[in-house]
N, C-alpha and C positions, 0 to 999 in steps of 0.2 A: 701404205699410209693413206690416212684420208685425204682424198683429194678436196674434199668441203672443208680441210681444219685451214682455220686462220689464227695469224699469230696471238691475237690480244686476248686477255682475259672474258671482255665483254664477250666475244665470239664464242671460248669455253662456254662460259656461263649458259649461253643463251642456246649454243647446239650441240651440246652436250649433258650438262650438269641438271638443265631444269629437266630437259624429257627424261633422264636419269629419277631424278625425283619423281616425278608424275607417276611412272611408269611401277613406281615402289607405292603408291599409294596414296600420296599427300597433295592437300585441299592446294592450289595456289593463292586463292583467295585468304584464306583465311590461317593458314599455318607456314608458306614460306613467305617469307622475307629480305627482297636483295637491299645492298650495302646500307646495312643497319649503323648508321652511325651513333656508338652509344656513352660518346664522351662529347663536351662543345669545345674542347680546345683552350688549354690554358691560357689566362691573361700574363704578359708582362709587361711589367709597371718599368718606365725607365724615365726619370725624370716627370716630365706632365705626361707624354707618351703611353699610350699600351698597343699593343699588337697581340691578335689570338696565334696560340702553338695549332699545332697539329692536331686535327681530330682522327681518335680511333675509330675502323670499323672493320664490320665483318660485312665477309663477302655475302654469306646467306647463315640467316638464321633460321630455324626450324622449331613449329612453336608446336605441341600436340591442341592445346589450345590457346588463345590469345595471351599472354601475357605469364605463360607458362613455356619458355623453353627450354628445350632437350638435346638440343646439339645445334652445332656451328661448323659451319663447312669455309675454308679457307680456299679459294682457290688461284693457280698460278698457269702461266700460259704456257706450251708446249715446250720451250727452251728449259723448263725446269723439269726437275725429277718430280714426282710422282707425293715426296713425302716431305716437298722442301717446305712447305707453308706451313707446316707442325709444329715448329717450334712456338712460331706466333700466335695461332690459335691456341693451342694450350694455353699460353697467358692469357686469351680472351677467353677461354673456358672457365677458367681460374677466377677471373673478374666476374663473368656473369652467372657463376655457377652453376653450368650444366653438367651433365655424366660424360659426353659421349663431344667429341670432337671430328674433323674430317678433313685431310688431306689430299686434293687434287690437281690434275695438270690437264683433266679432260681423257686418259685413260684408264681411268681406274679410280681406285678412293684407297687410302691407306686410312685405315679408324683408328681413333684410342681411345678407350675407356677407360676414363678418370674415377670408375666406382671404387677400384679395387677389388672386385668382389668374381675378374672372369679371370680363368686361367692363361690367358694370353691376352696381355694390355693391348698390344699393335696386331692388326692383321690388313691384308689386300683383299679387295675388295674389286672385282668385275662391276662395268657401269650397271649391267642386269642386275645385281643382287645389293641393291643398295636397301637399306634395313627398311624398311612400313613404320608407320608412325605407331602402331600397337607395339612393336618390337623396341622402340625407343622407350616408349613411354613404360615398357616394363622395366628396362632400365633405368631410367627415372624413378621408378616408385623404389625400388632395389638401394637405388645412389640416398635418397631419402628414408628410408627405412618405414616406404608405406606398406603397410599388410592386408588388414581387414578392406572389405569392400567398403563401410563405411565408412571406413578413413580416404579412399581411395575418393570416393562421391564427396566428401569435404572439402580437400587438399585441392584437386578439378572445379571446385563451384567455378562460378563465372563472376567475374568485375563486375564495378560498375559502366555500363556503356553514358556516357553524356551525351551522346550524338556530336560531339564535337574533333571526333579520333584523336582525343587530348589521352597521350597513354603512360603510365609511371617512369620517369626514367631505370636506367637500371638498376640503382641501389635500392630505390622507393619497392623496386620490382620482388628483388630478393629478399626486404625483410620485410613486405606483406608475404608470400610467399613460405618464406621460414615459421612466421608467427601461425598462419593458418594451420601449415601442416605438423606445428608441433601440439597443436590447441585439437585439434584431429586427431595427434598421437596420444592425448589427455593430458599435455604438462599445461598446468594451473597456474605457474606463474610463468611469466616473461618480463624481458629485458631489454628495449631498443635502445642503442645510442646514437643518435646520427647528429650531427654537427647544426648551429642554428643556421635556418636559411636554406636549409635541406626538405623540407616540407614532411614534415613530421605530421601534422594535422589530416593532408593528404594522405599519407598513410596509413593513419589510423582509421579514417573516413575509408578506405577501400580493407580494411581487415575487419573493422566494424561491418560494413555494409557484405559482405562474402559471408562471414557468421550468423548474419543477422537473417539472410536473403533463405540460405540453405536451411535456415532453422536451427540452424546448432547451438546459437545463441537467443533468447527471444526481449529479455530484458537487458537494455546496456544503459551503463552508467559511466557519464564523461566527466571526468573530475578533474577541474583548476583549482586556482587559488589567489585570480587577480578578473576584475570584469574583465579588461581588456581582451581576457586570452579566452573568454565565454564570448563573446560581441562576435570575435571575430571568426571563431569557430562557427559559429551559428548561419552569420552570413555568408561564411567560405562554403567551404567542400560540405561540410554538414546540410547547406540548405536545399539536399535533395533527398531529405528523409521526409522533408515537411509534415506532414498534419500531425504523423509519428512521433514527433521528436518536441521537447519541452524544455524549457530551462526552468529549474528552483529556485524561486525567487524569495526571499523573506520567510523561509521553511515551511512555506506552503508546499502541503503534500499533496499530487493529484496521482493515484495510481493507476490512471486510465491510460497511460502512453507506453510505448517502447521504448523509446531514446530518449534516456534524462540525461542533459546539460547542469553541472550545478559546480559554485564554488564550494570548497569543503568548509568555510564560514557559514555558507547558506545552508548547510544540514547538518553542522555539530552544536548550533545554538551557541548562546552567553551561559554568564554563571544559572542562569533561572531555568533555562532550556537546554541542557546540554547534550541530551539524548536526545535530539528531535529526530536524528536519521534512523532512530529504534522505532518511529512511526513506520515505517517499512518492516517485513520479517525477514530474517535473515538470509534468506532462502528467494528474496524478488529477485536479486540481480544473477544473471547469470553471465556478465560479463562486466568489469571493472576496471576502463581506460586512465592510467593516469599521466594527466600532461605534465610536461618540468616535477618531474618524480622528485628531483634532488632538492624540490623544495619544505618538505616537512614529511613523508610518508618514511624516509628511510629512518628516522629518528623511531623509537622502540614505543616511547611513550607518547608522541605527537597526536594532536585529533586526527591527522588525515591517520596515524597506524590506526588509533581505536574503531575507524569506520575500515577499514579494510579488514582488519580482525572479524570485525562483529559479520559482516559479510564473507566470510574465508571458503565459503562453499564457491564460491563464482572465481571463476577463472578471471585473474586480473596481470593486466600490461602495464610496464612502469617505462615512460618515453621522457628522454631527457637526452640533452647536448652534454649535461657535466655531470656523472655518476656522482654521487660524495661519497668518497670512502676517506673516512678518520679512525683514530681508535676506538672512537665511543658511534659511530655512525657509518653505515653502510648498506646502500641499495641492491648490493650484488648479494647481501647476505639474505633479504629480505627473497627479493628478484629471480634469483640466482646469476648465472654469469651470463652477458647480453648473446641473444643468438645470433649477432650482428649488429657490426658497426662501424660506422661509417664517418669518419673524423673531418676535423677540418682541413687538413694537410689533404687529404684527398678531393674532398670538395676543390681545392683551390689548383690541384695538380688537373683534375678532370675540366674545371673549365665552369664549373656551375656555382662557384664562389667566388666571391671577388676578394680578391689579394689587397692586401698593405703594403704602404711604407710607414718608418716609426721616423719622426721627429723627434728627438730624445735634446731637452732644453734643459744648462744647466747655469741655475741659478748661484750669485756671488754666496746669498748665506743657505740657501740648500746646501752646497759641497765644502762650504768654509764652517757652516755656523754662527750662529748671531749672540754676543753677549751682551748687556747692556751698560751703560757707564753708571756710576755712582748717580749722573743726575737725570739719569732718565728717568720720567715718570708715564704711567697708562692715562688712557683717555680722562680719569677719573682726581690725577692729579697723586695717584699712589705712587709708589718706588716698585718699580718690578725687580721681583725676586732676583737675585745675582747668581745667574748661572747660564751655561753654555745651551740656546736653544737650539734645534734642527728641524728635519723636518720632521719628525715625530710630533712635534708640536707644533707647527703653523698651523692658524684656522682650527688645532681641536683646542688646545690651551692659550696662545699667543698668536693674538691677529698684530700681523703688519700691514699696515694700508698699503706702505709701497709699492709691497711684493703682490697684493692681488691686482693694482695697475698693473702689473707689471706683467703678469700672466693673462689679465686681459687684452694690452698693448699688444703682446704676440702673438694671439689669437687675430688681433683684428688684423694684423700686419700680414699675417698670413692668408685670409678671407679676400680682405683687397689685393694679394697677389693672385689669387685662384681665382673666385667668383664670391662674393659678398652674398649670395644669397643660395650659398651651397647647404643646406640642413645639418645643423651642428649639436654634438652634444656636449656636456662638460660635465662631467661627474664630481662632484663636489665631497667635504668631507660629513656635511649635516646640513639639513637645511638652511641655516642660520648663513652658511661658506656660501650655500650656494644663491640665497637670498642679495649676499651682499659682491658675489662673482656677476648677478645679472644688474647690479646699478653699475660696476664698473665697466660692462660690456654697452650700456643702456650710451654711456659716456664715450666710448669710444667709438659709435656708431650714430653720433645726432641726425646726420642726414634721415639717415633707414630707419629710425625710432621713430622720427617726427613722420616721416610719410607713413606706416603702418607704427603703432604702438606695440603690437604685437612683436615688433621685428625678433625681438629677444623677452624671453618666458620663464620663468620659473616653475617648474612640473615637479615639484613634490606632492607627498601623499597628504599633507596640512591644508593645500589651499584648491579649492575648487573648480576658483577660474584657470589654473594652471590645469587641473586637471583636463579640464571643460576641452581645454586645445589639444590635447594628445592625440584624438583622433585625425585632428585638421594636422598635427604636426608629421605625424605616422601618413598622412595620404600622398600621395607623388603627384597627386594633382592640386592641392594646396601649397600657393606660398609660403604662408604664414601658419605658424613660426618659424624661422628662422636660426636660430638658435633655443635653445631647451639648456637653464640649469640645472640638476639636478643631485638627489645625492643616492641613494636606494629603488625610486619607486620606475626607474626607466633600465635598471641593470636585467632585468628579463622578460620574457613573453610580449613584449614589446613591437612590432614585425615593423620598425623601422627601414623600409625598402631603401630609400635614398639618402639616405643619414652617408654624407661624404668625410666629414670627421668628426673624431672621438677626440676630446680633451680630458687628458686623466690627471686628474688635480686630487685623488685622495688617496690616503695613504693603502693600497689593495695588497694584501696581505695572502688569501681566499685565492686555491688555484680558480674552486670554482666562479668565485664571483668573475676573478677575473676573465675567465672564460666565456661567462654569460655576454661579461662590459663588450668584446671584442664581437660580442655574435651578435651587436648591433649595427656592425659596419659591414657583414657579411654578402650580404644580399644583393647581385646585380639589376641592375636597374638600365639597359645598354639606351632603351627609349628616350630616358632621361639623364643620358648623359653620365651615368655612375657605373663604371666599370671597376672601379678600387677606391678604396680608403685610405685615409691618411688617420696615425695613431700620432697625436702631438702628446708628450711624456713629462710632464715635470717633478714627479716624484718614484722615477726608479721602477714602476710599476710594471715596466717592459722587456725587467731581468727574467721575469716568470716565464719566455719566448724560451730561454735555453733552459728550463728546467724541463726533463724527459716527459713529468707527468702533464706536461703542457698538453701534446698530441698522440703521448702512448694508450697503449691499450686500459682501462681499467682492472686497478686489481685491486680487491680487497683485503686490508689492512686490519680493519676492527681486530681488537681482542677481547676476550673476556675480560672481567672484571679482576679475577686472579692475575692477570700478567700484567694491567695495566698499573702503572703509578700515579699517574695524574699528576707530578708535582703542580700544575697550580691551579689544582682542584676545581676550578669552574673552567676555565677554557682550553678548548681542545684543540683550536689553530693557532694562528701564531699571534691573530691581532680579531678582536672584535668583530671586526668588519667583516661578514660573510660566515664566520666561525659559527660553533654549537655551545651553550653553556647548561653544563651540568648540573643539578642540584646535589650538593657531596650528601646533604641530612638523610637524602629519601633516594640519590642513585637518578632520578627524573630528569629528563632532557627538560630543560626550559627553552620555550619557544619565545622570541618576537612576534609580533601581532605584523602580517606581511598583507594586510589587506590594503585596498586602494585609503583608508582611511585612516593611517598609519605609516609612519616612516620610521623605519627601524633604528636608525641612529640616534632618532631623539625620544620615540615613543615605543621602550619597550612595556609587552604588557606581558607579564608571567602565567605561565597556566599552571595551574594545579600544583604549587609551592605553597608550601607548607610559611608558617612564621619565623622559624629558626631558618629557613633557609634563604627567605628574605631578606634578614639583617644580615646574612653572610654577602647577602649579594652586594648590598649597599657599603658593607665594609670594604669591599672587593671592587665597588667600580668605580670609575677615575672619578673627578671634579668635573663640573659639565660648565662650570663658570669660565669664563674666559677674559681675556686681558688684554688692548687694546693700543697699541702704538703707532707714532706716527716719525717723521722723521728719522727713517734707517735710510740708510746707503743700499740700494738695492737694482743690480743689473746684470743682465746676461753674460755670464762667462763666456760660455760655451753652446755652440748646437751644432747636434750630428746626424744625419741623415741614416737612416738603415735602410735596404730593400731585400725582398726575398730574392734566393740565387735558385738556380734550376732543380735545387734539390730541397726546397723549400726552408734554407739556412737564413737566417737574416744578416747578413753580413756590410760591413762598413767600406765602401771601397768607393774611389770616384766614378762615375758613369765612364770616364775615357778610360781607365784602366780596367773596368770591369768589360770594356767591350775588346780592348785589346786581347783579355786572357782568351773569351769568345770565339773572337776570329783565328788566333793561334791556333787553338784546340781545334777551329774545323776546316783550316788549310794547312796549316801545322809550316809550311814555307810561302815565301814572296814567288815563286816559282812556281809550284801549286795552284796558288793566287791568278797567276796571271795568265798561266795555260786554260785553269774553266771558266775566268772571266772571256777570254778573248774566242772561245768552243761556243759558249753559251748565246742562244739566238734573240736571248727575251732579257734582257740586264734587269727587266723589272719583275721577272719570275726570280733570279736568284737575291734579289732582296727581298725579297717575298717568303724565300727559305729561311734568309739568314733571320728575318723579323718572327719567324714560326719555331725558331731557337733561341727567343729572347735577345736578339741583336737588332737593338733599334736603332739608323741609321741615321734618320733625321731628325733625331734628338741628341745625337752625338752631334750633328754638322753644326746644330745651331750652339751649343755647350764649344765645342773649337772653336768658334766667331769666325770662321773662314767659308771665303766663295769657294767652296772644293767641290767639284765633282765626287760623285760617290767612289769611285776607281780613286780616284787623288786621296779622298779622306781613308781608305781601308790602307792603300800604302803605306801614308805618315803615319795613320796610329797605332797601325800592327806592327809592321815592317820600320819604321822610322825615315823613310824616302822622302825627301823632301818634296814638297808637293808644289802642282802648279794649277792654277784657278782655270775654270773651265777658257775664260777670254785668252789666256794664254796660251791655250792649248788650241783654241780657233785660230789664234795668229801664227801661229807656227806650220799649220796645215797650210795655210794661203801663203803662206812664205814657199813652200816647198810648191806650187807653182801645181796643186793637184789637181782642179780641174781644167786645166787643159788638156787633156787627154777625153774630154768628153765633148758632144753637139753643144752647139752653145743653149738653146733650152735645158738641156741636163743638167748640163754644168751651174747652170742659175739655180736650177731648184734643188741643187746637192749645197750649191753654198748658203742658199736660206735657210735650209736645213743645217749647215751647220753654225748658221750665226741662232737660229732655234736651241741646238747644242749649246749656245754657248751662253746663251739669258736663262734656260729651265732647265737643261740639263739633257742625258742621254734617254733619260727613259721616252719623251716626248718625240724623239727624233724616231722611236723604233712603232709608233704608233700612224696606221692609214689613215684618222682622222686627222692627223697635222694637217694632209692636204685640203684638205678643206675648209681650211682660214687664213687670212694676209698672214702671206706676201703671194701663197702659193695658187692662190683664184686667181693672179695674172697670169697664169701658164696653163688655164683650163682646168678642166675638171680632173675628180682621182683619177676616172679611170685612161681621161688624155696623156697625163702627166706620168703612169706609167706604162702608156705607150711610148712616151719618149726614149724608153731605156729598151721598148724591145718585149714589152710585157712584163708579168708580173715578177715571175723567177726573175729575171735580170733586174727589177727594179731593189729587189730583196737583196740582192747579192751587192748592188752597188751599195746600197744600207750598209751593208759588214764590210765592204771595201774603205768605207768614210771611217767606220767607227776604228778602226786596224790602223789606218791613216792619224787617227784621232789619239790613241793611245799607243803605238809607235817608238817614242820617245823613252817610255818606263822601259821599253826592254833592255 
């Protein structure tokens, strides 16, 4: 046996595995990789509390080139076999999708080839014959189905470098990666899904820029459909194409550039101009990005399909968080199915989303219903109609004054529990709700109104000066605004980084909308304080959490026109809001007018409808009038707390019993319990586990109201042991007469230590900086004071002698 082998992995690693590498041919600089960590560690939300889970990593990665890798080597220290790391790695293969994986202990390497394509998946491998990076990478091309040399010279270009070693995470990784080498392979269309807050933009900026660099691509065309999502692309990742790159402004045509920026308003013109993007030949672009696709391209007859048509030569990308697929609308169909995608449930398991709690508020005539009496009259002094209202009608037909205090009121109640100046949205039902949600908020806030006017905004697509602050509201270094009401024009492209809650006050019907709404809380922000959101619910909107299509995969639905029925002939979802409406005369999708200049709920504007199918529309859509009451009875039933569980469930449970199932599940007995509590050298390493499994400790203690030690509070609320307060557990050691048996310096600085025990608790007491603050500078410095004991080991060991002394009692 080697006499040089040491037991730790780092030791493998280091004299063994890397000369192993070298020795096969591979760069260190620039193609391996040690402990790549490629997840940040899920957040749990418990109470006001989060704590990060556990981060994945691999032990070495292996890149042929930068941002291209081909296999992952697991390695384990000599006490394991040879092939025990495989299981794990394969999962990490899986996730970051390479061909080729590696299993070692420092003798050998066991490989598996995930291509399918060799006749033997598993083999042994001698540390001499560890594969060459050409050998991989032929595997690699094989696992991707590259052939030709010029696919090969695509599929390989090179990123972008920023000189900042700022490198894709690894989802950003795999679907630049998948879209270049399938655009290499010649497929025309593509499909990305990744969840909002996922950096979509960045991704397309490094598939853009790889296309663009090798020549594959030379004209590209970036297409939105709001400024906002133009402004900030330009300024983000995009502004290192500069001189190259242009935004179309006002359908000016300038065909001198590479990289055209443009809304799809700004090149399909008005009624007068509506071909102005035929000012281009069909044939300029050879590449066609579309951001938040599910916003009008999937629709058959929309402007953005007419410019995508009329351009069908150019390879074009459809990037979007919520696919739309309906009967009559589908991006997959267009697209075809995505070549990856990467949801929000993953985001928020990997660590790079930030998770929710839902506050679900229910209202006396939400859940009851509101009728009126005989002598109720509206603002106007009429008799309102006699019949049972709900929420279907609040704010769109029947305003209650009460009821928006009232929804204001808990809003603010909530703000002043948290922070008053946490960035808020409130999604309204039309601007007119959400006009009259920010004088009730205006009211509930006079302090923060009158010091900033700003404090609270109105950001629909009607008024300018709201507009005007989106920017300032969207920045993490801006206070103000403070809250944002709105009703359509903030549900997407929006990159609201610090937005800490969401108030959903209208009726959301729309898996997608409601997808978009929730991808405004997504975003962590740790600098600033915003590691999760809170979703506050007043209308039910948060039932869409347990519908499968919430986080499943997309699948396309459309049918032809043969299978479908339509019964009721204009719309295709359940409710207005977010839905598609049909024209039945002509078969033609009618569009809302979605530009910053427009707000869909109050200003639709139809395109290319015929007469007859107008008056259909107008027979067909509700009363926009609305009716006005004041004096109802109006107050909070009910509110119920939800949080994500470890399997991303949103479930209803109290924080003490949800921590009890917890602890059960990962000591399974009190026994258990108190055997690795009383092993364990660092009590503040095993809460430190227990917090990286979603077991928040001191958010539980203060939720009990009790002075517990951390040992006392895991007994009572797991186990049910009646529990004793840290003082009492100090006073019981001094009763049993324990330090006497020590010099009397020792014995002074073990009892200060445990009256320290007994004001802050155990973890304080296992720490060498205690000595270095009163009481314990009267006995000399650290290193005197654990001379008293005889040196260090004995100073440690009398440490576990006190705490055994301390906890004693439980067994």
């Amino acid at each position: 046996m080697d006499s040089n082998f040491t037991k730790t992995e780092r030791d493998v690693i280091t004299k063994k595995i890397i000369p192993a590498i070298l020795n096969a041919g591979w760069d260190l600089e620039t193609q391996v990789q040690e402990e790549v960590y490629f997840t940040a560690g899920r957040i749990f939300v418990r109470g006001q509390k989060t704590a990060r889970g556990h981060r994945k990593r691999a032990d070495i990665v292996l890149y042929y080139k930068p941002n291209i890798p081909v296999a992952i080597i697991e390695v384990k220290d000599k006490k394991h076999s040879v092939g025990s790391g495989m299981q794990q790695v394969l999962d990490y293969g899986s996730i970051l999708d390479v061909p080729v994986v590696f299993s070692t202990n420092g003798y050998g390497f066991l490989e598996h080839d995930r291509t399918g394509l060799s006749k033997q998946v598993e083999r042994n491998l001698s540390l001499e014959n560890f594969p060459s990076p050409e050998e991989l990478w032929e595997k690699y091309k094989l696992y991707k189905k590259i052939g030709s040399t010029e696919e090969e010279r695509i599929a390989s270009f090179d990123y972008f470098p920023d000189g900042s070693n700022k490198s894709p995470r690894y989802y950003q990784q795999i679907a630049i990666n998948r879209s270049v080498e399938a655009i290499a392979k010649g497929q025309d269309r593509i499909l990305l899904v990744m969840a909002t807050g996922t950096g979509k933009t960045y991704t397309a900026f490094q598939i853009i820029y790889r296309l663009w660099k090798s020549g594959t691509k030379k004209r590209i065309l970036f297409l939105a459909d709001r400024n906002a999502l133009i402004s900030q692309t330009m300024r983000g990742d995009f502004r290192h194409f500069k001189d190259k790159m242009t935004v179309i402004r006002k359908r000016v045509i300038d065909k001198a550039f590479e990289i055209y920026l443009a809304l799809y308003q700004g090149i399909t013109g008005n009624e007068e101009d509506a071909d102005a993007y035929k000012e281009f030949s069909p044939d300029f672009f050879d590449l066609i990005v579309v951001d938040e696709c599910h916003r009008g391209s999937a629709a058959e007859e929309s402007n953005w399909r007419r410019v995508l048509e009329y351009f069908s030569s150019a390879t074009q990308i459809g990037l979007t968080a919520t696919p739309k697929e309906t009967s009559t609308v589908s991006n997959i169909e267009y697209f075809g199915d995505p070549i990856y995608t990467y949801s929000l449930r993953q985001g928020i398991d990997d660590g790079f989303l930030a998770p929710y709690k839902v506050v679900r508020i229910g209202i006396n005539i939400d859940l009851e219903g509101w009728r009126p009496d005989l002598q109720t009259k509206d603002s106007d002094g009429n008799p309102v109609e006699d019949r049972t209202y709900n929420l279907k009608d609040f704010d769109k037909n029947l305003v209650i004054d009460e009821r928006t205090k009232t929804v204001a009121s808990k809003i603010a109640q909530f703000l002043r529990k948290t922070n008053v100046y946490d960035k808020t949205i409130v999604f309204c039902i039309d601007i007119e709700h959400a006009e009259r949600m920010r004088q009730a908020l205006c009211n509930e806030f006079p302090e923060e109104v009158t010091a900033n006017s700003k404090y609270v905004m109105r950001i629909t697509g009607d008024d300018m000066e709201g507009k005007r602050e989106l920017e300032n509201f969207i920045n993490p270094e801006e206070t103000y605004p403070v809250i944002a009401t709105t009703s359509k024009l903030m549900t997407t492209g929006v990159d609201t980084q610090t937005v800490k809650l969401i108030v959903l006050e209208s009726n959301i019907r729309s898996m997608t909308e409601f997808k978009q709404i929730i991808g405004r809380g997504t975003r962590i922000q740790e600098e600033h304080g915003k590691e999760y959101f809170t979703i506050m619910d007043f209308r039910n909107a948060t039932d869409l959490f347990a519908d499968p299509e919430f986080d499943g995969d997309p699948i396309q639905i459309k049918t032809t026109p043969a299978d479908s029925d339509l019964p009721d002939e204009l719309f295709s979802g359940d409710d207005t809001s977010g839905s598609d409406i049909i024209d039945p005369a002509t078969g033609l999708n009618v569009e809302f007018d979605l530009s910053e200049e427009a707000d869909v709920s109050t200003k639709p504007r139809l395109l290319g409808v015929n007469s007859a199918s107008t008056s259909l529309l107008k027979a067909k859509s509700p009363k926009r009038d609305k009716v006005y009451v004041r004096g109802v009875n109006v107050g909070i039933l009910n509110e119920r707390v939800q949080f994500l569980d470890e399997k991303g469930r949103l479930i209803t449970i109290s924080l003490k019993e949800f921590t009890k199932n917890g602890l059960i599940k990962r000591f399974r007995s009190l026994e258990n319990f108190l055997k690795e509590w009383m092993a364990s050298e660092r009590k503040e390493i095993l809460v430190r586990n227990l917090e990286e499994q979603g077991i928040l400790l001191e958010e539980l203690r203060e939720d009990v109201k009790k002075d517990l030690d951390i040992f006392d509070l895991i007994c009572h609320v797991a186990f049910g042991r009646p529990p004793l307060s840290r003082r009492e557990r100090a006073d019981n050691v001094k009763k049993r007469d324990y330090f006497s048996r020590y010099e009397d310096k020792a014995g002074m600085v073990l009892e200060a230590l445990l009256e320290k025990y007994a004001i802050d608790g155990i973890e304080n007491v296992e720490e060498m900086s205690v000595l270095k603050v009163d009481p314990f500078t009267e006995y000399g410095t650290p290193t005197e004071i654990v001379n008293l004991f005889g040196g260090k080991e004995n100073f440690q060991q009398a440490i576990r002698d006190l705490e055994r002394e301390i906890y004693n009692t439980a067994a």
